[in-house]
C-alpha positions as CSV (number, residue, x, y, z in Angstrom):
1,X,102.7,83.5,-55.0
2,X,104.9,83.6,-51.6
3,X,108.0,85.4,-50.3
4,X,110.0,82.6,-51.5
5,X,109.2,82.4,-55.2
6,X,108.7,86.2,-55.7
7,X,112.7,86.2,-54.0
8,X,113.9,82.9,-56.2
9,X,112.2,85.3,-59.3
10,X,114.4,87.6,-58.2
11,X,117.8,85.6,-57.8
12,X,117.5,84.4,-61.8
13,X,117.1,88.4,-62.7
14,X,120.0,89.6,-60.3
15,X,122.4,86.4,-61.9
16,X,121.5,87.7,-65.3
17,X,122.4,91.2,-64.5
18,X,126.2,91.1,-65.2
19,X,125.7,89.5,-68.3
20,X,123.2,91.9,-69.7
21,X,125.3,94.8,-68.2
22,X,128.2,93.2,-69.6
23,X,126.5,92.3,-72.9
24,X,124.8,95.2,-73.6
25,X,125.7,96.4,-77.1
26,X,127.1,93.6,-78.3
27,X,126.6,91.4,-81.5
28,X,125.2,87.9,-81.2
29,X,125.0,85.4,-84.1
30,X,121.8,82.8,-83.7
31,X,121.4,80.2,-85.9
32,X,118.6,79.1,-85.9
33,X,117.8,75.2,-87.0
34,X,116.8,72.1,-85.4
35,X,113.2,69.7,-85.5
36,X,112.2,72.3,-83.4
37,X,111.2,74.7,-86.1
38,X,108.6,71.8,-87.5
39,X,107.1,71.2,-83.9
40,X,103.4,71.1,-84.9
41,X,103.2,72.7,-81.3
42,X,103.0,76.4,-81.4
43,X,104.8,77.3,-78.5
44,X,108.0,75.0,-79.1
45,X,108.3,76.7,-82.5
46,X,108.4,80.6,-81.4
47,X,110.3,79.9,-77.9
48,X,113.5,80.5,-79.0
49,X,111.5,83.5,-81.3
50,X,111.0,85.1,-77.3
51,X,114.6,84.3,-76.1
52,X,115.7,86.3,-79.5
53,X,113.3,89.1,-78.5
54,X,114.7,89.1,-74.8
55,X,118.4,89.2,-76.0
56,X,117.1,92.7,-78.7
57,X,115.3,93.9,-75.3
58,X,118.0,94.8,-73.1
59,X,120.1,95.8,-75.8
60,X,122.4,93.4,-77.6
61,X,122.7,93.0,-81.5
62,X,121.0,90.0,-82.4
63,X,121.5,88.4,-85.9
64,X,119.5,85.6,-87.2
65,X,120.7,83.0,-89.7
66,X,118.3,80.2,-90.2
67,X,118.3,76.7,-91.7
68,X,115.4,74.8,-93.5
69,X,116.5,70.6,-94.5
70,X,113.0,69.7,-94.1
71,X,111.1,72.0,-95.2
72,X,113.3,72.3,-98.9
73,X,112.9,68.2,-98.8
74,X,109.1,68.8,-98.4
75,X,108.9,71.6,-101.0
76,X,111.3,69.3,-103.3
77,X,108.5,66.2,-103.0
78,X,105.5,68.3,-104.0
79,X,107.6,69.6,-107.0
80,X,108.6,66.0,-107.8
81,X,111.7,66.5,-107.4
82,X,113.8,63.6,-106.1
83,X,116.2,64.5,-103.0
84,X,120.2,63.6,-104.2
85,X,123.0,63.3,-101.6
86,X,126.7,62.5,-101.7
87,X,127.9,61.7,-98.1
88,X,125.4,63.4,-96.5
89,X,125.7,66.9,-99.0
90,X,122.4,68.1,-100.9
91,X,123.1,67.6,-104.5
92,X,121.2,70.9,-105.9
93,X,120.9,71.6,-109.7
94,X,119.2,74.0,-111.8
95,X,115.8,72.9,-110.8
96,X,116.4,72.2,-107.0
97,X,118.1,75.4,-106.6
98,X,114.9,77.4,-107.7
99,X,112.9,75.5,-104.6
100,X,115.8,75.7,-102.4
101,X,115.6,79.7,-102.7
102,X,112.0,80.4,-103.3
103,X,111.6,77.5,-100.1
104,X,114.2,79.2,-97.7
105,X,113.5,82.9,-98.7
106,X,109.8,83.2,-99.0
107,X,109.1,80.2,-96.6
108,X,110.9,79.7,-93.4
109,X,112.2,83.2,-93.4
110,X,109.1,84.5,-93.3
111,X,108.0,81.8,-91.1
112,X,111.2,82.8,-88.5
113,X,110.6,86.4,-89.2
114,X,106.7,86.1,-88.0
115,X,107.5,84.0,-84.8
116,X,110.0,86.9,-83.6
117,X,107.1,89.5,-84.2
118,X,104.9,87.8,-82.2
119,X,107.5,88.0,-79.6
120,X,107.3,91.7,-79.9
121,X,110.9,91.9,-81.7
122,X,111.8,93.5,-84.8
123,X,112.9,90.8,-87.6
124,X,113.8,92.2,-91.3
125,X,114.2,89.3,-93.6
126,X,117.0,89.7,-95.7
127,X,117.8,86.4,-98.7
128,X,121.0,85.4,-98.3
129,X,122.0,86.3,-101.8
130,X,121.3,90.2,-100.7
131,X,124.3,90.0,-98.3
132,X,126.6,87.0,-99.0
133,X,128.7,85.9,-101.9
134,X,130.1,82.9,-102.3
135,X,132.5,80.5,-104.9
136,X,131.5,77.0,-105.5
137,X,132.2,74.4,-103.3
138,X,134.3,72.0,-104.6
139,X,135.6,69.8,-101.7
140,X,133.9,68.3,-98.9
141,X,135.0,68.6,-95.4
142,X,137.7,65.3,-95.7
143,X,139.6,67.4,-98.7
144,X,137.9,65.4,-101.4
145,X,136.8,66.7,-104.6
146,X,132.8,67.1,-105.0
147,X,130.2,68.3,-107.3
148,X,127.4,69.2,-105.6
149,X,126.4,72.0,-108.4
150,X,124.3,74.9,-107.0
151,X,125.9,74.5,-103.7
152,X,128.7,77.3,-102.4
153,X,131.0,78.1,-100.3
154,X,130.9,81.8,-98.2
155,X,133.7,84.0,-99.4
156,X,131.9,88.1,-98.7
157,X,129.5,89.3,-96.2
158,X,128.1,92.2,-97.1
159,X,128.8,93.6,-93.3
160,X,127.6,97.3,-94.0
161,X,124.1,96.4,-95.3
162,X,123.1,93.8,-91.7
163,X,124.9,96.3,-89.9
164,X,122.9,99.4,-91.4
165,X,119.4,97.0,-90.3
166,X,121.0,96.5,-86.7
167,X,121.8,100.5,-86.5
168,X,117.9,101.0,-87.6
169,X,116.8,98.7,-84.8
170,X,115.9,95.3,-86.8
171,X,117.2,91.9,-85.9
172,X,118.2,90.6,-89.0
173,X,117.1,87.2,-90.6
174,X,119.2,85.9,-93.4
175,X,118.2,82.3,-95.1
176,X,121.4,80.6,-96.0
177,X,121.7,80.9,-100.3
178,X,124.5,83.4,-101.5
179,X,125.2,85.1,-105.1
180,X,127.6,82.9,-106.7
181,X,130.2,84.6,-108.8
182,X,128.2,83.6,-112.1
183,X,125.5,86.1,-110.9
184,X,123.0,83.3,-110.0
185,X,122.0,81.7,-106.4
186,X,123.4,79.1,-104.5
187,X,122.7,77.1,-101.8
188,X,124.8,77.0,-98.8
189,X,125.4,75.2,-95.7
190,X,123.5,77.2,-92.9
191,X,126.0,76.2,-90.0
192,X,128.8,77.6,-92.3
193,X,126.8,80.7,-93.4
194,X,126.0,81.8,-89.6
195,X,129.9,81.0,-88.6
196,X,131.3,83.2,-91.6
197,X,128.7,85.8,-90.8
198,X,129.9,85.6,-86.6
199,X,133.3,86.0,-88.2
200,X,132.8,89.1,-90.6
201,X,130.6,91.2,-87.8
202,X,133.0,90.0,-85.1
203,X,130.5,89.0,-83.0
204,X,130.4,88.4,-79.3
205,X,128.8,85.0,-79.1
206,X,127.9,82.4,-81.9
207,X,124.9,80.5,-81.0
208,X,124.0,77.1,-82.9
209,X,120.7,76.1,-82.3
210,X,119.9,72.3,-82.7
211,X,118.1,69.3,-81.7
212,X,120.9,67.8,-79.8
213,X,122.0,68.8,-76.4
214,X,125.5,69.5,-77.2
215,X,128.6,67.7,-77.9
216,X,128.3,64.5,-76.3
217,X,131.1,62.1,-75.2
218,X,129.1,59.3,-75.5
219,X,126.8,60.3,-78.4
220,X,124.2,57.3,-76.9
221,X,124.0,58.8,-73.8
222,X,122.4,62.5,-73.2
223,X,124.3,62.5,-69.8
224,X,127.9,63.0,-71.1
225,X,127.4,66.4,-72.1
226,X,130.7,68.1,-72.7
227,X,130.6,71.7,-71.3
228,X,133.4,73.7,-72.0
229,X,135.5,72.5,-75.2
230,X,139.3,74.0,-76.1
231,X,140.0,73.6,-80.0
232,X,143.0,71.8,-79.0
233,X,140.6,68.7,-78.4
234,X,138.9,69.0,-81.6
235,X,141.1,66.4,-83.4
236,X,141.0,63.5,-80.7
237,X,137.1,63.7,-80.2
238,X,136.8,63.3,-84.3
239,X,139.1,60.5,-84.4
240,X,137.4,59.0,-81.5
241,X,133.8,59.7,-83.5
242,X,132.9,61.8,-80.9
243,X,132.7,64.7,-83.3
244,X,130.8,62.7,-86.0
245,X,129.4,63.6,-89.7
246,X,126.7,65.6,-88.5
247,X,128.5,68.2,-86.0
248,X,131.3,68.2,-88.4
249,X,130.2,71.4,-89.8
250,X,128.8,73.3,-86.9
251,X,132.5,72.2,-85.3
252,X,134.7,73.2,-88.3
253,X,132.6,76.5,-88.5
254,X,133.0,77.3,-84.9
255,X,136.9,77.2,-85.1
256,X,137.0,78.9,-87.7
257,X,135.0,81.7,-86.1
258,X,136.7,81.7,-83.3
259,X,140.5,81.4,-85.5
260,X,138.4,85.2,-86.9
261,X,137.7,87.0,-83.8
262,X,134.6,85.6,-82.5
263,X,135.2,84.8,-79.0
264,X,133.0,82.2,-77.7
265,X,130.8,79.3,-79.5
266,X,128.1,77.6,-77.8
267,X,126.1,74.6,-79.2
268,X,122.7,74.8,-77.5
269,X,119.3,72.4,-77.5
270,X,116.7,74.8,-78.9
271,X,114.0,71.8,-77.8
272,X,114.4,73.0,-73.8
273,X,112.6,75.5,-72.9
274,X,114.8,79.1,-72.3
275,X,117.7,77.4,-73.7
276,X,119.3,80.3,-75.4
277,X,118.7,82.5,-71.7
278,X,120.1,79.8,-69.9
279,X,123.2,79.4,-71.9
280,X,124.1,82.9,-72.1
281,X,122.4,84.4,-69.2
282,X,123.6,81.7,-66.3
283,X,127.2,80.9,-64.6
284,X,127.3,77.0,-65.5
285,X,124.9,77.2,-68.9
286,X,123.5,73.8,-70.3
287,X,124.9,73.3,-73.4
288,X,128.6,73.2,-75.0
289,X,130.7,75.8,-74.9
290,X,134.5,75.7,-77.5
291,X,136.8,78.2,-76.6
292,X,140.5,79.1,-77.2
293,X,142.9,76.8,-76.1
């Protein structure tokens, strides 16, 4: 290695300082989601696993809140269960519930949880029903009223019990089900359940983790990424269809963190290598950013 890459190493850790220096201490909400987490390659699927580990490493609070579409669709087709939707929504009843928890909890948590130790962190899976509680969701995101049955909507987070993990060193992974009021679980959006938890720990960032590069202004082109977005300009981008079904409810739960203290959101493409560094550890960043405003 020469003079020149041994002092470019050094540039990236010196532009990172500040941030970690400024950082340090603070709580960060990941969730974790995306095609990336079924990449048959071993080393797409725990990279974002060592970005997590970095982030615990130099001393910020790192909370973990992960999805699993694919892998509850996969786990409802060996059961013989048949996949229901209404405008995009899981239908979930008695039976798909069951898979839905024992899928997410015993699964991909465990699955998330193992790529982190490998990175050297410290993960403690927590189900979702151990720390959120939730009613039943009864209207979709238009206002319209919808049965989707086992499906809820966040209304507690249990904020001493993944605090008292953080306290005891642990980077906390919660799968999104929560304890409906009826005692029993339900299934819950993970975008929503990683926005309401950024919102009851007032975290410091909220980091979504997908398999898109960010909000794009032209959703055909990768190009038009837009950086930095105000939540003034929420509205016009849905009416345009900027904003479509999809982001809906990683855009909704973003204001909504930010409306409850959190102070910035960033949507981030977990497929590029570093991603989460980049975004949160460099001046420009490389995914999109909503703020206040």
């Amino acid at each position: 290695m020469n003079v020149s890459e041994v002092t470019a190493k050094a540039r990236v850790l010196l532009e990172a300082l500040p941030y970690i220096q400024d950082f340090r201490g603070s709580i960060f909400v990941v969730k974790y989601g995306g095609s990336f987490m079924d990449d048959p390659d071993p080393v797409v699927r725990t990279r974002i696993a060592y970005d997590i580990a970095f982030l615990a490493a130099v001393g910020i609070n790192v909370v973990v809140v992960h999805g699993g579409g694919k892998a509850i669709t996969r786990a409802m087709e060996t059961s013989g269960l048949k996949a229901n939707f209404i405008n995009g929504l899981r239908v979930t009843d008695e039976a798909t519930i069951a898979v839905v928890k024992k899928t997410l909890d015993e699964i991909v948590n465990k699955d998330v949880c193992a790529a982190i130790t490998t990175a050297k962190g410290r993960p403690s899976g927590l189900p979702g029903d151990s720390v959120l509680v939730c009613q039943k969701l009864t209207t979709d995101d238009d206002g319209n009223t919808i049965d989707l049955g086992y499906v809820g909507d966040v209304t507690e987070v249990k904020v001493k019990l993944i605090k008292k993990e953080i306290a005891e060193g642990f980077i906390p992974v919660i799968s999104p089900v929560a304890e409906g009021y009826d005692g029993k679980p339900y299934n819950v959006n993970a975008d929503l359940v990683a926005g309401r938890v950024a919102s009851a720990l007032r975290a410091r960032r909220l980091v979504y983790m997908s398999d898109v590069p960010g909000l794009l202004s032209d959703p055909k082109n990768p190009e038009s990424l837009i950086s930095t977005l105000k939540i003034s300009q929420v509205d016009d981008l849905k009416k345009k269809g900027v904003i479509d079904k999809g982001m809906r409810p990683k855009v909704q739960s973003a204001i909504r963190a930010l409306q409850e203290g959190v102070q910035r959101v960033h949507f981030v493409d977990g497929r590029l290598p570093h991603s989460l560094l980049l975004e949160i550890f460099t001046e420009k960043g490389i995914g999109t950013e909503i703020e206040h405003g």
